[in-house]
C-alpha positions, 0 to 999 in steps of 0.5 A: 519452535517458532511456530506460535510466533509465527501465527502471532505475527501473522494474526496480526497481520490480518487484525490489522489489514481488517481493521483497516478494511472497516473503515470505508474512507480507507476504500475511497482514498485508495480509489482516489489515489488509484483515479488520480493515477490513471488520470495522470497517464491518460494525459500524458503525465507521469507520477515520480517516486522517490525515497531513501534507504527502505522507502527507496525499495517501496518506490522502486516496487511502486515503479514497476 
């Protein structure tokens, strides 16, 4: 019943993802963020999440 919906969305899903995997400044800015991070705890810091309503969930997700 909800089966071609289904596959839609889910083939959108991966159009998306792969279009984002086309571009390498995508790559180096997650491998950027992914520094900067790592940086961070080496030194000691720590990083801060924080959002409101379904950001607040992704920040919670992000923490842990």
């Amino acid at each position: 019943m909800y089966q071609d919906l289904i596959r839609n969305e889910l083939n959108e899903a991966a159009e998306t993802l792969a279009n984002f995997l086309q571009d390498e400044a995508n790559i180096h800015a997650i491998q950027r963020a992914a520094v900067l991070l790592a940086d961070s705890f080496k030194a000691g810091g720590k990083v801060l999440s924080c959002g409101n309503g379904g950001s607040h969930c992704d920040a919670m997700h992000f923490a842990e």
